[in-house]
N, C-alpha and C positions, 0 to 999 in steps of 0.2 A: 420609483425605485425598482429596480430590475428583480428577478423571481429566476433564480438559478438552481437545475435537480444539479443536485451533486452526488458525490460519495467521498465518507469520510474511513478513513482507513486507521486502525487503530494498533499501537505497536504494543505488545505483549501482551494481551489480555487472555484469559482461559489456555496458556503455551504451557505443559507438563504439569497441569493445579495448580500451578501460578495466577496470584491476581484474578482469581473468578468474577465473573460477570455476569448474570442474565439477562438473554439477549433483549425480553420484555423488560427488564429493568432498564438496559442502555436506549429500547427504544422509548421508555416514558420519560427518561432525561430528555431526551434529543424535542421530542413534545414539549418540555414544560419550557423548555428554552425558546420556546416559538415557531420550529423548524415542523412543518407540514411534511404528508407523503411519506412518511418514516417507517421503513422495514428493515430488517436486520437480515443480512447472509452469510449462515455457517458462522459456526462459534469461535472465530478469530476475530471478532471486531470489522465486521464491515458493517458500515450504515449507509443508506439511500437516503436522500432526503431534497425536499424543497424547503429556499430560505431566502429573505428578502434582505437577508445581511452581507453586507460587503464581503466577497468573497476571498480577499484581501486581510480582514480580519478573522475571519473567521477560525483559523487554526488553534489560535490562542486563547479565544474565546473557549472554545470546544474542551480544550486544555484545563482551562479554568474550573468550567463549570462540573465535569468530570472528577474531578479531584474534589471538588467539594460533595460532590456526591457519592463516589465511592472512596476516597479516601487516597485513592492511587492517583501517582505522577505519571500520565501517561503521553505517550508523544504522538499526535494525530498531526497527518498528511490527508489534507481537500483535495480534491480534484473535481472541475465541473465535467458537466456531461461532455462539453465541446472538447475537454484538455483529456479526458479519459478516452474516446474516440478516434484522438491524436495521437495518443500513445500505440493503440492497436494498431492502428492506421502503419502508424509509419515504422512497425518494427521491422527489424533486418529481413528479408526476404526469405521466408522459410523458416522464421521462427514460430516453437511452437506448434508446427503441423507437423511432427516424427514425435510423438508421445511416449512412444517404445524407445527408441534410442537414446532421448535427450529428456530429459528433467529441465525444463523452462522457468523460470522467475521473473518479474518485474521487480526493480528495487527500485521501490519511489522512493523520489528527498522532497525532504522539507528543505523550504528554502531559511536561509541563505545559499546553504549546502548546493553548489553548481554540479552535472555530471564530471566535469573537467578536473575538479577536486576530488569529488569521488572515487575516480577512475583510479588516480595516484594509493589508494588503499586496496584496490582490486589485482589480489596475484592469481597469475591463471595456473595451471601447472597444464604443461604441453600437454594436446592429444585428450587432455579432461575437458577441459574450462574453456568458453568461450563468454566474451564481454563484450558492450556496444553500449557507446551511450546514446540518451536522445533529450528527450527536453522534458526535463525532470522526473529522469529515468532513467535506470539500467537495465540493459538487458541482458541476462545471464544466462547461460545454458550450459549443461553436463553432460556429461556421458553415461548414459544409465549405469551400466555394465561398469565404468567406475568411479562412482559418485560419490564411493567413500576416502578417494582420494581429492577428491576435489579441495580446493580452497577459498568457496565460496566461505565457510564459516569463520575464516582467519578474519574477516574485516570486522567480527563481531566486536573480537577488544579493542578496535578503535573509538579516537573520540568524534570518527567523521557518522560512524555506526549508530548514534545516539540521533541521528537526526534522518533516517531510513526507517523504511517498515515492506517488509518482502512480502509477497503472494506471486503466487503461483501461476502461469500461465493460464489454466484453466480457469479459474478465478476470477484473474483480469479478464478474463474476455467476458465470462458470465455476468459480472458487475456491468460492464459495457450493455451486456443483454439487458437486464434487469432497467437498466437505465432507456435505454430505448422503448419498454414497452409501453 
């Protein structure tokens, strides 16, 4: 059986006191379920981990056992080291290196959820908003100076939004780090 690190990416966990977590508590789940190498980064639900479970099941499983544990329906997106690497790898050219000017996002899907679907909920508003998709990804970027118009947050009330979980450029790439070492 193959031994895959991954990172699992957790949607709304510790967001405005909503749904609290401790990050020692999600990492003693993530252990009791059998998943080795288990560290937690920053208190949005990110997990590192090695796991000898099909990585194919895995999301659901994670799903499961979370909600039994905390009680919360929570929507978890995997990604292994190889498909997180992928994503940095191959983002738009110059995404994410203007920190000052642009507010960067990755929007991972869970699957079924395609970018190609996704996209069709993504309104840009000229001159703010920029979108790209990739492989089981979006990548979104704003205009610092005016992000409060932006309409990244429109997709929220969609039913394509139930199967997305956002972080932040800096973030992804750190996970990437973190995965690498």
């Amino acid at each position: 059986m193959a031994t895959n690190r991954c990172v699992a990416l957790l949607r709304g966990i510790n967001v405005g006191g909503r749904n609290p977590v401790k990050m020692a508590d999600l990492k003693a789940c993530f252990e009791d379920d059998g998943h080795t190498e288990v560290s937690t980064y920053i208190q949005s639900g990110n997990v590192l981990f090695t796991t000898d479970a099909p990585v194919r099941t895995i999301e659901e499983r994670l799903e499961a056992v979370l909600e039994e544990r905390f009680g919360l329906a929570l929507m978890v997106v995997v990604r292994t080291h190889r498909q997180l690497r992928s994503i940095v790898e191959d983002a738009p050219s110059g995404f994410g290196a203007d920190p000052d000017r642009y507010h960067s996002d990755a929007i991972f899907l869970r699957s079924p959820l395609t970018p190609a679907q996704a996209m069709t909920v993504v309104h840009l508003r000229e001159g703010v908003d920029q979108a790209w998709p990739g492989q089981g990804v979006l990548y979104f970027a704003r205009l610092s100076a005016e992000r409060t118009k932006s309409r990244l947050n429109k997709i929220m009330g969609t039913p394509e939004y139930r199967q997305m979980t956002i972080r932040n450029w800096s973030t992804t790439t750190k996970l990437l780090a973190l995965l690498d070492e």
